[in-house]
Short mmCIF file of the C-alpha atoms (twelve columns), coordinates in Angstrom:
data_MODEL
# 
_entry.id   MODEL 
# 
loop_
_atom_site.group_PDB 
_atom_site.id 
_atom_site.type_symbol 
_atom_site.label_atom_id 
_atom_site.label_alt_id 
_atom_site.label_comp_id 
_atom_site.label_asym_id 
_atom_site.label_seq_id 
_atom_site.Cartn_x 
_atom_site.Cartn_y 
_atom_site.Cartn_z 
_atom_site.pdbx_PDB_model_num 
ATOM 1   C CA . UNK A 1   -302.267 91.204  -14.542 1 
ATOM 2   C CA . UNK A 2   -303.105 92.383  -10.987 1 
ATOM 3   C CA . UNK A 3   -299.862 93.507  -9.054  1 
ATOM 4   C CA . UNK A 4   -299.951 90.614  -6.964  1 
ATOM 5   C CA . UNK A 5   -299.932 88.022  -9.623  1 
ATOM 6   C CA . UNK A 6   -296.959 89.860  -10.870 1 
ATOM 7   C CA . UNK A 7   -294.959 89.912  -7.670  1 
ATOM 8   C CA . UNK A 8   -295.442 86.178  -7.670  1 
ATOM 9   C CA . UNK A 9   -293.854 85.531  -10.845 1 
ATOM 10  C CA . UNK A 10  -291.475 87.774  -9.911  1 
ATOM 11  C CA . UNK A 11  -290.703 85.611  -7.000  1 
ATOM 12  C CA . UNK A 12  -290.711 82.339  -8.752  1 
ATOM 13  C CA . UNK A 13  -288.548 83.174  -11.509 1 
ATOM 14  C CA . UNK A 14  -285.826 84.831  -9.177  1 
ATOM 15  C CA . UNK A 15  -286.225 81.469  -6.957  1 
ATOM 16  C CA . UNK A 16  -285.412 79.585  -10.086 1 
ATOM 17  C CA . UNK A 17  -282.554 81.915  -11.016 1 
ATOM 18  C CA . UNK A 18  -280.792 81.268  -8.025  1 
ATOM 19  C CA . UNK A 19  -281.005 77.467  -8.377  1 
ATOM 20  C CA . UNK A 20  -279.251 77.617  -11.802 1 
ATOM 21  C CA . UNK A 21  -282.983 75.646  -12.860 1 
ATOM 22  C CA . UNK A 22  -284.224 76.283  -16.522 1 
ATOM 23  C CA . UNK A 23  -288.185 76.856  -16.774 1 
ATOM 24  C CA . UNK A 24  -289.818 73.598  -18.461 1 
ATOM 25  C CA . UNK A 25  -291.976 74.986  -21.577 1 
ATOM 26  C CA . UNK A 26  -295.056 72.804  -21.643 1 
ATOM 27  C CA . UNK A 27  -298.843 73.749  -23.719 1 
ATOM 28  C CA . UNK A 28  -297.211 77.695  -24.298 1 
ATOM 29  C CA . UNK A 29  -298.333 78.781  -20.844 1 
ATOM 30  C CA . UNK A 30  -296.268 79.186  -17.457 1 
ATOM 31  C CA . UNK A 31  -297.451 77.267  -14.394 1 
ATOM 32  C CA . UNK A 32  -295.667 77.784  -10.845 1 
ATOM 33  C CA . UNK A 33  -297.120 75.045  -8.839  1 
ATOM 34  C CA . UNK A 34  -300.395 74.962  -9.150  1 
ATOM 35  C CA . UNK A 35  -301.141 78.883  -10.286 1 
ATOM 36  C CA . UNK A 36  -300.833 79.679  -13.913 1 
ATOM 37  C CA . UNK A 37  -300.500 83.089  -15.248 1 
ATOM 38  C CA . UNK A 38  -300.608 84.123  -18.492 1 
ATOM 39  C CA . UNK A 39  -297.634 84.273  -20.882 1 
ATOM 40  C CA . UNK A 40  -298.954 87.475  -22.634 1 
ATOM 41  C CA . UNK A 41  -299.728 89.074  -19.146 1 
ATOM 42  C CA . UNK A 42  -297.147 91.583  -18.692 1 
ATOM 43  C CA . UNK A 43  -295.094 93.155  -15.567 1 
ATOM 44  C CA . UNK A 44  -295.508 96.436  -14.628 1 
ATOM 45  C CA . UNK A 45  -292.433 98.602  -14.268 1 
ATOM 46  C CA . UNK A 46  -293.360 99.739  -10.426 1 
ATOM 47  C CA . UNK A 47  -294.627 96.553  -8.468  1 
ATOM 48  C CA . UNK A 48  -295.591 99.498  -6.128  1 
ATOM 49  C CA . UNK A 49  -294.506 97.357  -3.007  1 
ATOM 50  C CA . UNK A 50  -296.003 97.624  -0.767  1 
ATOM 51  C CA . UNK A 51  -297.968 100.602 -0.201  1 
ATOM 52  C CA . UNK A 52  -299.306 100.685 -3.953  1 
ATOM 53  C CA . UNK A 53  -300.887 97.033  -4.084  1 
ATOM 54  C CA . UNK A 54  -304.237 97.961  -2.463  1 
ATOM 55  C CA . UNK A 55  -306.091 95.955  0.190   1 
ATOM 56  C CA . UNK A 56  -308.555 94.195  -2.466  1 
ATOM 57  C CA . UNK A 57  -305.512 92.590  -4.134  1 
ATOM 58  C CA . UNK A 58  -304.243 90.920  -0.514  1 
ATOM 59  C CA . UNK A 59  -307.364 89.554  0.591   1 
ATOM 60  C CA . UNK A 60  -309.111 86.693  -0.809  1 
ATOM 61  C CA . UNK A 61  -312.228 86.120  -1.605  1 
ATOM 62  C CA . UNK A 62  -314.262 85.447  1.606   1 
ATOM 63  C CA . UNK A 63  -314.490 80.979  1.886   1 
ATOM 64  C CA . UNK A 64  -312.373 79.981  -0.575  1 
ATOM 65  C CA . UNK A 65  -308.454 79.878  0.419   1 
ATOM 66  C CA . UNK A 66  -307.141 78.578  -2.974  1 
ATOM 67  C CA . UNK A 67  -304.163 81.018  -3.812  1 
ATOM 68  C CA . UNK A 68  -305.917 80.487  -7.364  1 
ATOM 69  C CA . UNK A 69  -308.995 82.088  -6.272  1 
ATOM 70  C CA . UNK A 70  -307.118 85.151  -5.548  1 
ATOM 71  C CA . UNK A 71  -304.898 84.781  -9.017  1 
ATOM 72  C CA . UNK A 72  -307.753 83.719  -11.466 1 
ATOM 73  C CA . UNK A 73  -308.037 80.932  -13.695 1 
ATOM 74  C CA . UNK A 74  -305.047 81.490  -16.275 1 
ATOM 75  C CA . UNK A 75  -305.499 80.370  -19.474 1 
ATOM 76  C CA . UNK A 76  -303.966 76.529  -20.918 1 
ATOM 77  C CA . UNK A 77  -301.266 78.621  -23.516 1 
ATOM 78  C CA . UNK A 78  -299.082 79.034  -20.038 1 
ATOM 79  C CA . UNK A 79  -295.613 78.562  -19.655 1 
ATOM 80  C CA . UNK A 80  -294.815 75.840  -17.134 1 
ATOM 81  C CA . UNK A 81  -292.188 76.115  -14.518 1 
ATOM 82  C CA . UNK A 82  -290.733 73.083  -13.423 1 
ATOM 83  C CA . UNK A 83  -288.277 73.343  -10.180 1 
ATOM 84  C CA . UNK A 84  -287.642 70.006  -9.594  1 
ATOM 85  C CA . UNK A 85  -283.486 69.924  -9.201  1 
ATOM 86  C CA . UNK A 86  -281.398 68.216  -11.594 1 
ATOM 87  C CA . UNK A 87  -280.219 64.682  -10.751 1 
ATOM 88  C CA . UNK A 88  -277.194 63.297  -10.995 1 
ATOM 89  C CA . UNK A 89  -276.659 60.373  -14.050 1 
ATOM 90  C CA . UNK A 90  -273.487 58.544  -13.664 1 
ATOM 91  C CA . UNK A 91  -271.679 58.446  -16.573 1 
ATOM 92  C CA . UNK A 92  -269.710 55.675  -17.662 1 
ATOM 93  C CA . UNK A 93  -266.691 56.775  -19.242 1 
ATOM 94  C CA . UNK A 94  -264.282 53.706  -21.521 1 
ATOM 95  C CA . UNK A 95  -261.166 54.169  -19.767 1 
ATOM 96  C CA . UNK A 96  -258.549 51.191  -18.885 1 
ATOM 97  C CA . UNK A 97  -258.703 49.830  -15.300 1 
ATOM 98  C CA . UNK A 98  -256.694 51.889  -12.885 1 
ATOM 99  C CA . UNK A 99  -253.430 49.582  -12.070 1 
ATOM 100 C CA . UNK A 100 -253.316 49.192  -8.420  1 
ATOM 101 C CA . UNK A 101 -250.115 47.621  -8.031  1 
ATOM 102 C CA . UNK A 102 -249.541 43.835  -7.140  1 
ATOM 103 C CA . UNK A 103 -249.395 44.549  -3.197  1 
ATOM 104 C CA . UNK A 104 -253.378 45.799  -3.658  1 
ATOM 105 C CA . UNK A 105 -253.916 42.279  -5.218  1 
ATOM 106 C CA . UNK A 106 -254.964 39.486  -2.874  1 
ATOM 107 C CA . UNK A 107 -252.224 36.440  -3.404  1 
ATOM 108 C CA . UNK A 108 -249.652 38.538  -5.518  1 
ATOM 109 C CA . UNK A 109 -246.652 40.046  -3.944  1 
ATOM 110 C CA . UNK A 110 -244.140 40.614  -6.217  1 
ATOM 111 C CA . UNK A 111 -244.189 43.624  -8.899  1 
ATOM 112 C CA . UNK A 112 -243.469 42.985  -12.778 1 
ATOM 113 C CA . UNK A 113 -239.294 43.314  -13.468 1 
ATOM 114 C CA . UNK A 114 -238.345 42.255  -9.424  1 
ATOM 115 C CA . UNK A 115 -235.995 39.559  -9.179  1 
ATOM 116 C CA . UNK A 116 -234.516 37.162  -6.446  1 
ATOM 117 C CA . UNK A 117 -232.655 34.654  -6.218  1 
ATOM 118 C CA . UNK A 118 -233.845 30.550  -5.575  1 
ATOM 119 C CA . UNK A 119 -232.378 27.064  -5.573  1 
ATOM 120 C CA . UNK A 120 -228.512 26.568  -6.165  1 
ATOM 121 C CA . UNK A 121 -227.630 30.300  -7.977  1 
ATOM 122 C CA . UNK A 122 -230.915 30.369  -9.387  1 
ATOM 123 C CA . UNK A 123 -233.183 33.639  -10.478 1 
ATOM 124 C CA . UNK A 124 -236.850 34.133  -10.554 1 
ATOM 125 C CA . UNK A 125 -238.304 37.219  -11.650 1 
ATOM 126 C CA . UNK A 126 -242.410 38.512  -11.485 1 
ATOM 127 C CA . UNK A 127 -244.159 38.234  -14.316 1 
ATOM 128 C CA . UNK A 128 -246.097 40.941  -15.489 1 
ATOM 129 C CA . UNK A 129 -249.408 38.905  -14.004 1 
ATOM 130 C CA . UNK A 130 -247.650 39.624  -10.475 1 
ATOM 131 C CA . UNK A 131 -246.053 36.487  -9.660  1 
ATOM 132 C CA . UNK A 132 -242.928 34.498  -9.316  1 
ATOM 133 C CA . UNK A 133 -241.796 32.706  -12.835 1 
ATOM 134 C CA . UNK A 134 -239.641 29.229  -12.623 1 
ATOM 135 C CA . UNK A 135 -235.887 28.954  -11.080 1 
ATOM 136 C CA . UNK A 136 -234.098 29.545  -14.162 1 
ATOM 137 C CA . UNK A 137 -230.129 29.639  -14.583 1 
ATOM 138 C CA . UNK A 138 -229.150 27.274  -11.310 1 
ATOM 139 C CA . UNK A 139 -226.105 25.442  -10.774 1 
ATOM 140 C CA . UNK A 140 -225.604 21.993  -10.063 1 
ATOM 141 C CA . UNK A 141 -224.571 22.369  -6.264  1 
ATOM 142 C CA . UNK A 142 -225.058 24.435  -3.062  1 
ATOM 143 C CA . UNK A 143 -221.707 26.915  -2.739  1 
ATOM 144 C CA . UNK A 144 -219.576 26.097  -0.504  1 
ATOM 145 C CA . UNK A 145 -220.857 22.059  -0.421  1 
ATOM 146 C CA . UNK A 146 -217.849 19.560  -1.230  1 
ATOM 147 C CA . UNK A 147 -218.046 15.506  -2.085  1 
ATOM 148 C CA . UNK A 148 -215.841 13.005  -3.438  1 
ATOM 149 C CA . UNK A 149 -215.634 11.431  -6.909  1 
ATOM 150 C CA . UNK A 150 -213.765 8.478   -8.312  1 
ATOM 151 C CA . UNK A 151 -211.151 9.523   -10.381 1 
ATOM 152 C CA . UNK A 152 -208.610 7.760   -12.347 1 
ATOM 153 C CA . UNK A 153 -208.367 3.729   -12.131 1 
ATOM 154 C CA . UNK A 154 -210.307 3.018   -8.908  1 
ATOM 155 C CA . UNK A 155 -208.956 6.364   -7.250  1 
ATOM 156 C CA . UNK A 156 -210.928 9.548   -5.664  1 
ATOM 157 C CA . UNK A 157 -210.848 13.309  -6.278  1 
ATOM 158 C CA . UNK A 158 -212.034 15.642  -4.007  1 
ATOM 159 C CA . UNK A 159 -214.107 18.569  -5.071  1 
ATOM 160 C CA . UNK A 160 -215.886 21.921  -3.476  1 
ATOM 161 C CA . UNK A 161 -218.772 23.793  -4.445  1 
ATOM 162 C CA . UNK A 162 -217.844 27.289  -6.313  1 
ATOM 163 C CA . UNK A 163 -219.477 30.274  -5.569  1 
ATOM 164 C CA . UNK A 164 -221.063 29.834  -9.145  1 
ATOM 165 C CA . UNK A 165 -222.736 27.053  -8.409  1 
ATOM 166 C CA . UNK A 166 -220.681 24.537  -10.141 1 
ATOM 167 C CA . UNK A 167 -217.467 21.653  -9.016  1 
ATOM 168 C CA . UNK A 168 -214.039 22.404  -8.742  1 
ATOM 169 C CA . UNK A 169 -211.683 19.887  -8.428  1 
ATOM 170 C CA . UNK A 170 -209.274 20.056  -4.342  1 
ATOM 171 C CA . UNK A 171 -206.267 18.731  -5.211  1 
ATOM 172 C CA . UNK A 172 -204.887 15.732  -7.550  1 
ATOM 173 C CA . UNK A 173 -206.182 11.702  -8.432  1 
ATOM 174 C CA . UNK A 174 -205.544 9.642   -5.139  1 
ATOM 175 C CA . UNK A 175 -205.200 5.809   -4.982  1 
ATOM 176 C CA . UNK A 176 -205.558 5.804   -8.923  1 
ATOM 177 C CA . UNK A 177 -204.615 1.756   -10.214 1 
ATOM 178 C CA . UNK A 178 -202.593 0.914   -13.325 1 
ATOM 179 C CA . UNK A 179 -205.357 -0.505  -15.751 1 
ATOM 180 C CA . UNK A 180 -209.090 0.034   -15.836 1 
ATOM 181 C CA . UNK A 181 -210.779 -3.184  -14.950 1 
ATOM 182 C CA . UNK A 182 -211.383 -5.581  -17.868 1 
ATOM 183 C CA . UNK A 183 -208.797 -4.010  -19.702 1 
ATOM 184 C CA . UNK A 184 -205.778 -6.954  -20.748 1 
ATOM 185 C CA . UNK A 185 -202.153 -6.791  -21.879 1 
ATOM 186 C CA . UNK A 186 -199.803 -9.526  -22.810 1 
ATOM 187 C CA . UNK A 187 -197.979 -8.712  -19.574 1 
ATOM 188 C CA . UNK A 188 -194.867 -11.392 -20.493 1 
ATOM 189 C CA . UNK A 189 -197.696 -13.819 -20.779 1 
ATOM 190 C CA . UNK A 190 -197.482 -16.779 -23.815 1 
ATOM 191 C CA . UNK A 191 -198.199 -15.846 -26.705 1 
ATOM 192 C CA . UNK A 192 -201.506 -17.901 -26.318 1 
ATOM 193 C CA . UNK A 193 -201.887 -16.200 -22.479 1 
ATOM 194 C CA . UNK A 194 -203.360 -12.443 -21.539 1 
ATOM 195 C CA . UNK A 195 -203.564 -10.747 -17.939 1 
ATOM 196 C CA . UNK A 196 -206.799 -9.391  -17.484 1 
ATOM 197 C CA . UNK A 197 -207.034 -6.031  -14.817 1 
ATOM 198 C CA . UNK A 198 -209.074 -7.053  -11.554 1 
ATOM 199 C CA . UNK A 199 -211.825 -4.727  -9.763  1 
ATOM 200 C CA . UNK A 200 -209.530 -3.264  -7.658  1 
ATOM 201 C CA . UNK A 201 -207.570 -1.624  -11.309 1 
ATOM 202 C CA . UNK A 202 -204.485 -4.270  -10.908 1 
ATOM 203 C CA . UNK A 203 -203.584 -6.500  -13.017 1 
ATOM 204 C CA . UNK A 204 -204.052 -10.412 -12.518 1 
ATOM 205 C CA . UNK A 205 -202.021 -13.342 -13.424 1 
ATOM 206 C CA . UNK A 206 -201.333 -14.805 -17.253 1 
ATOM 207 C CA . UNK A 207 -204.647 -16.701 -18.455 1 
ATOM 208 C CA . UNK A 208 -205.654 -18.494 -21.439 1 
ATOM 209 C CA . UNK A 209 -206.610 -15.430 -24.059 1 
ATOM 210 C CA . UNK A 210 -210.576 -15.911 -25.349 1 
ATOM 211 C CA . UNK A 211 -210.730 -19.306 -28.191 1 
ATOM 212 C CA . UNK A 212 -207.379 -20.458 -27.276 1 
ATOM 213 C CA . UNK A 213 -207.013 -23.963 -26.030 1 
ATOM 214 C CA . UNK A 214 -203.603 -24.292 -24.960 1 
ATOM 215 C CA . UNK A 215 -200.443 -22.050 -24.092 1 
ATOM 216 C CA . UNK A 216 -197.762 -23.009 -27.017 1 
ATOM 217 C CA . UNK A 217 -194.884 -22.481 -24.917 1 
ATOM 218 C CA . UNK A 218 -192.262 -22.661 -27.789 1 
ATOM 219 C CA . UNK A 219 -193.659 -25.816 -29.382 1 
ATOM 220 C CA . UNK A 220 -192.849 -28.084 -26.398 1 
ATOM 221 C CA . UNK A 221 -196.119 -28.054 -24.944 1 
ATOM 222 C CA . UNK A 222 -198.258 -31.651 -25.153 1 
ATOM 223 C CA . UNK A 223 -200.320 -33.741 -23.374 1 
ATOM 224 C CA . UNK A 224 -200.919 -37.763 -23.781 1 
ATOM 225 C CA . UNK A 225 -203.422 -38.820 -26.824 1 
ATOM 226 C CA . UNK A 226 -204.513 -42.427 -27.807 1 
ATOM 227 C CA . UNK A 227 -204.185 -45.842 -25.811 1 
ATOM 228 C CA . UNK A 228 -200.783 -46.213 -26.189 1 
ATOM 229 C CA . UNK A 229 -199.449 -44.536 -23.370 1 
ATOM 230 C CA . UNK A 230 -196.502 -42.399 -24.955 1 
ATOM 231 C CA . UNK A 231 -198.905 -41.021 -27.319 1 
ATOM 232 C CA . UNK A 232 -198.918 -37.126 -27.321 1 
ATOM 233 C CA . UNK A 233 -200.489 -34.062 -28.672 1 
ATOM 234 C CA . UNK A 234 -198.752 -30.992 -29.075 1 
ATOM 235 C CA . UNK A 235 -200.036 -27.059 -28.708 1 
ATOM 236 C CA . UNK A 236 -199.716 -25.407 -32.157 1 
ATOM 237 C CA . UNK A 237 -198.951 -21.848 -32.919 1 
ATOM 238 C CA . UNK A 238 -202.726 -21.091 -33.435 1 
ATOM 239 C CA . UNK A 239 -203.399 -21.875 -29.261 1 
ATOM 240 C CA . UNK A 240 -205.099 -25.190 -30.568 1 
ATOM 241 C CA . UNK A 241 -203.800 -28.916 -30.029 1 
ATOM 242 C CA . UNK A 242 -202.959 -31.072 -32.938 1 
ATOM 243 C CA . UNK A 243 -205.454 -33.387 -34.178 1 
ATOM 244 C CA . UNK A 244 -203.049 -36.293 -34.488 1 
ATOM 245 C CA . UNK A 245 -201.744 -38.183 -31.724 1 
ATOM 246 C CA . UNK A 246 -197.883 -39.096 -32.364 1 
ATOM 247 C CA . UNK A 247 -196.109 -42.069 -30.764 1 
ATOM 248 C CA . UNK A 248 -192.670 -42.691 -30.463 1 
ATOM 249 C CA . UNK A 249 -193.594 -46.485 -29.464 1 
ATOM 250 C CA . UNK A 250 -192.510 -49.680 -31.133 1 
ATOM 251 C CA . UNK A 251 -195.163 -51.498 -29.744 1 
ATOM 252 C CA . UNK A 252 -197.958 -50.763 -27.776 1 
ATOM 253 C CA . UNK A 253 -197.125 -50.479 -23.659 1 
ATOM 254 C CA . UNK A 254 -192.947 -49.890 -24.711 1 
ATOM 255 C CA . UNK A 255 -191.459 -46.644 -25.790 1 
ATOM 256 C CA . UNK A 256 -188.304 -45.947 -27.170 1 
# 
């Protein structure tokens, strides 16, 4: 190998040393670019740079200005040196997605275990898919509200909203009645009479109890029967009237 050739190689493999860039082996020989030298070609311990190269080595052959004129055909068994750099292969790596927190997601502004409170007392907390779940635990009122309810027979109670959410009775049962209306007692009535409580929870007069046709007022009670005119019927102990009609008449049209 002439001393040039050698410098060369010299040259190329220091280039590649400093790129970190590991010579491609291809057909046993060593190409750099488009020169090959031989693999079996060796260095020579003094390059003799530059004084010792000689000025038949640095000039090439007159016409042709192919650095391989200068260099010589090498033979195919070279070693090829490839310094194309390295490139860059992403590689994908199985990892879980990288949790950017519910304020990073578009239409999600909550994050998982945050409460707050909704409707009458009410709680919602965030899921753990960033968002609001139902109004759970409410009460049946606003605090502070306050309303009145009937209380009682036909009376009103007054009541406030707690801070919990939930009725409290203000004070007693105003304007409460004695009876419930519909409700009945004999009230003094005949036996064959009830009083029955009005809508406004008092109670009305003595009337006729249900299936009872007349009051039996002690067993005096009657009313005329027949065509005699002092025939009568009398109320019976069962609220009915007899089914005979007595006269105390001698003759028809005179009584006794």
């Amino acid at each position: 190998m002439s001393p040039l050739r050698a410098l060369v190689l010299l040259a190329v493999l220091s280039s590649a040393c400093a790129l970190g860039v590991a010579p491609d082996i291809r057909d046993a020989g060593l190409v750099v670019d488009e020169w090959r030298v031989t693999r079996d070609a060796g260095v020579p311990d003094d390059l003799g740079f530059p004084d010792d190269l000689g000025a038949p080595a640095m000039d090439a052959p007159a016409g042709d200005d192919s650095p391989a004129a200068d260099l010589g055909d090498a033979p195919d068994n070279g070693l090829l040196l490839d310094l194309t750099l390295p490139v860059d292969v992403p590689v994908v790596v199985d990892r879980p997605p990288v949790d950017l927190g519910c304020g990073a997601t578009p239409g999600r502004t909550c994050a998982p275990g945050e409460r707050r409170a909704c409707g009458n007392c009410g709680t919602q907390t965030c899921t753990g898919d960033c968002e609001w779940s139902a109004c759970a635990g409410g009460g049946v009122c606003a605090a502070g509200a306050t309303r009145t309810q009937p209380c009682g027979n036909c009376g009103t109670q007054s009541q406030r909203c707690s801070a919990a959410c939930r009725w409290e009775s203000v004070g007693g049962c105003a304007g409460s009645g004695p009876c419930a209306p519909g409700a009945t007692q004999g009230g003094g009535c005949d036996p064959c009479s009830q009083q029955v409580c009005q809508s406004n929870c008092n109670w009305g007069g003595c009337g006729l109890r249900p299936g009872s046709a007349c009051e039996y007022r002690a067993g005096r009670h009657s009313r005329s029967c027949g065509a005699c005119r002092c025939g009568l019927q009398f109320c019976l102990g069962s609220c009915q009237w007899s089914t005979s009609c007595v006269s105390c008449c001698t003759t028809c049209g005179g009584c006794l």
